[in-house]
C-alpha positions, 0 to 999 in steps of 0.5 A: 322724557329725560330730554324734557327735564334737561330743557327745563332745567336749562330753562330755570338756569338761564333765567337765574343767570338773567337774574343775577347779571353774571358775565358770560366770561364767568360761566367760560371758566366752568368749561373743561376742554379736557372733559368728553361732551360726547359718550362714545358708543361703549359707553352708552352700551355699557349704559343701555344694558345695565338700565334694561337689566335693572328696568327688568326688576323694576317693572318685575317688583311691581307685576309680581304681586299681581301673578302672584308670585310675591305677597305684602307681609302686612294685610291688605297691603295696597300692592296686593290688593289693587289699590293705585299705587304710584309708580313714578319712579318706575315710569321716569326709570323706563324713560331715562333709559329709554332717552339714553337708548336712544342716544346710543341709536342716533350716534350709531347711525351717525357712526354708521355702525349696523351693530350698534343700531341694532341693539339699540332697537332691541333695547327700545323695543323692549323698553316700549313693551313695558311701559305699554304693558302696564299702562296701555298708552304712552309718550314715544313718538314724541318723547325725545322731542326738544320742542316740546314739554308735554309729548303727545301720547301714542295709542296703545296699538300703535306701541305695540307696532312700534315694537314690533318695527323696532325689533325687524329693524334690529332683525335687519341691522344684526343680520349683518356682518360687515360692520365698521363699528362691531360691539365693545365685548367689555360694555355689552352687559347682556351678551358680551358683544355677541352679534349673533346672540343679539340677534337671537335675542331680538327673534325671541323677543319678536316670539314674544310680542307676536304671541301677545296678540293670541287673542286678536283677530291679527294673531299668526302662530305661524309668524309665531314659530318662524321668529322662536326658529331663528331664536335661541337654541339653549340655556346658553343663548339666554339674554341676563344682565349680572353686572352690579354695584353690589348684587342683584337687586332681587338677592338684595331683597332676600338680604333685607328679609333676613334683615327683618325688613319684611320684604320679598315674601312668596305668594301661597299661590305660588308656593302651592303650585310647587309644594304638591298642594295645588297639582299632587305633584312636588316639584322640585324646582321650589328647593332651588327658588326658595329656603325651606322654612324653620320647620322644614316646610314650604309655605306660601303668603296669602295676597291680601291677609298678609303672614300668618298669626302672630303676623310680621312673621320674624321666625320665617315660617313662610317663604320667602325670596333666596340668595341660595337661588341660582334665581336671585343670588347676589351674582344671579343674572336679571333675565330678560328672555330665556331659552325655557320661556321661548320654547313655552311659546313655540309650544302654545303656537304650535298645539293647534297644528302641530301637536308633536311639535307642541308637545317636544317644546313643552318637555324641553321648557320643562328641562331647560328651566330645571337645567337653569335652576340647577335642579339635580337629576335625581328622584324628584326630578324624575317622578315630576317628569314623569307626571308632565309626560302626558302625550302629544294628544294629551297636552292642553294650553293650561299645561303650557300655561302651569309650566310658563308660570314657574319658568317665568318667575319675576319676570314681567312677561309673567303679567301679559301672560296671566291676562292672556290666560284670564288668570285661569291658573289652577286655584288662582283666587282674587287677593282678600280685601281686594279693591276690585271685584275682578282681576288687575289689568293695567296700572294708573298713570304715575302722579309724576307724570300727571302733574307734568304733563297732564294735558296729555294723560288719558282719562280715568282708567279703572285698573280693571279695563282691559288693554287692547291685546286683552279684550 
């Protein structure tokens, strides 16, 4: 996409340079030969990683009032209540990155670097996830394409293969050990050049894509549990990008709500889960994702009514996004996949068959993610355990589920996995003054990309038809 506005820019130039009859030799005195026309591949990298790490938040603040993890402070906010919303920035932010990604793959092969090739892909591929994920079909094959204005759109089944190629080629790529060109540590903002990590990283996300399907005829638990064995083995293998201008856009949004902008509230939904009020259990991981409030309590935001009486609550007595949190303080990594989510997903693949496996997984995610937040070992970490030790006989995919939810928090993942689930989380309600009688399913195409390239838009979609791995 960002190759098509660059061609009609060109075109608006070439024909204002028509207009007004200037000679060639005037625009040569505006070429620097001591300028670098080319990027080199640090510095694409450098440029892929932190796009993906901010495209993460980006997709993130949108998907976060649907699983409920944020609510609007004001009622019957259209980002609560299903309302369409344009989102062109996001849209054109996942395709200006996704044309840079795709630079950094082309120089790579020219190069001949197998490193380079390889993160690119996982790069694309994760990219190609999200705009899929929220709006079902999408400009891919043809995105990047110079001849053309107005790209044709991909079905959604043939992203979602996309993605999945993508990351086996990545698989390929990375497995190798004899590349000429190896990765710059200092411009890998996600895993310091580490090709092994990349590579655990593109298994993971793999986990993650094949576990999407769960609902499909096509859905391979096993395929499942051979890509989470090649993934990740700790905290420490977790894909986070922290490398910022200021801070982590999340702790951005925690300042500008103790600014009275109003932004970043909790979701009563979420904070039940957490507070004891939803399962009877505190967990203690809620002191590690948010303050307290002014009267030592933890309240949550109801989606749709926006804060409680007097309303934009300025004396905050509900919830909110925190700095304090290893989550989302200023130097908080965005995280793209972690090491909890993926062993949430080798348990839901292995109950059926393996319910020992299952169960061991879903205790590790528990720790892992508590680990994560930093969460001590003390009494409340010791009696929320003791309740989730139920017994391999005794584990359920909504256990896996509630566990996944809380490990998830912001993530866009959280979205695929609440439509997998047909939002059937514990006391999950519809937002009040919802416009829709059922539960959010994708988005409405942006008016940006509308307008360019409407020819190619798909018809009116309701928000509430299903994409085709939900049905």
């Amino acid at each position: 996409m960002r190759n098509k506005y660059k061609f009609l820019f060109f075109l608006i130039l070439s024909g204002f340079v028509g207009l007004q009859g200037c000679k060639k030799d005037y625009f040569d005195l505006n070429s620097n030969p001591n300028q670098v026309t080319t990027p080199s591949l640090p510095s694409l990298l450098s440029t892929a990683t932190h796009k993906t790490g901010i495209n993460n938040f980006n997709v993130g603040s949108i998907t976060s009032n649907y699983v409920q993890y944020l609510a609007n402070p004001s009622a019957a906010a259209a980002t609560d209540i299903y309302q369409e919303v344009d989102n062109t920035g996001t849209w054109d932010a996942l395709y200006f990155a996704m044309a840079d990604i795709s630079d950094l793959k082309n120089l790579a092969i020219q190069q001949g670097s197998s490193e380079y090739l390889g993160v690119a892909n996982v790069l694309l591929s994760y990219h190609v996830s999200l705009v899929t994920d929220m709006w079902g079909d999408a400009p891919f094959s043809d995105a990047f394409n110079l001849n053309t204005l107005t790209p044709k759109y991909d079905s959604q089944e043939e992203l979602y293969k996309t993605s999945v190629a993508l990351l086996d080629s990545a698989i390929t790529q990375l497995s190798k050990t004899d590349a000429t060109i190896k990765l710059a540590a200092g411009s890998d903002l996600i895993h310091a050049g580490s090709r092994p990590k990349w590579l655990q990283t593109a298994y993971a996300l793999k986990a993650r894509l094949l576990i999407k399907v769960s609902k499909t005829s096509s859905y391979n638990a096993s395929a499942v549990l051979a890509a989470v064995d090649n993934s990740y083995k700790s905290n420490a293998d977790d894909a986070g990008m922290s490398s910022f201008l200021l801070r982590n856009p999340w702790a951005q949004v925690a300042r500008n709500n103790a600014s009275l902008t109003l932004g970043g509230w909790l979701s009563e939904q979420f904070i039940d889960q957490l507070n004891s009020t939803t399962y009877g259990v505190f967990d203690p991981r809620i002191r590690k994702i948010t303050d307290p409030t002014v009267t030592g309590t933890f309240i949550g935001t109801v989606n749709g009514a926006g804060n409680r009486p007097p309303g934009n609550n300025t004396v905050k007595d509900e919830n909110y996004v925190a700095i304090s949190s290893p989550w989302t303080s200023d130097v908080a990594p965005i995280l793209i996949v972690t090491y909890a989510e993926i062993k949430f997903i080798e348990a839901e693949a292995a109950l059926a068959t393996n319910p020992t496996r299952a169960y061991a997984a879903y205790l590790a995610g528990i720790n892992a993610n508590m680990d994560k937040l930093q969460v001590p070992l003390g009494a409340e970490r010791t009696a929320y355990l003791a309740a989730a030790s139920v017994g391999a006989a005794n584990l359920t995919r909504a256990m896996i589920f509630k566990e996944k939810y809380v490990a998830t928090y912001l993530n866009p993942e959280a979205w695929n996995d609440a439509r997998r689930f047909d939002y059937a989380y514990k006391d999950f309600t519809l937002p009040q003054n919802a416009a829709l009688n059922t539960f959010i399913r994708r988005l409405a195409y942006p008016t940006g990309e509308r307008s360019k390239n409407g020819k190619n838009v798909p018809g009116a979609n309701s928000q509430s038809d299903k994409l085709w791995w939900d049905k």
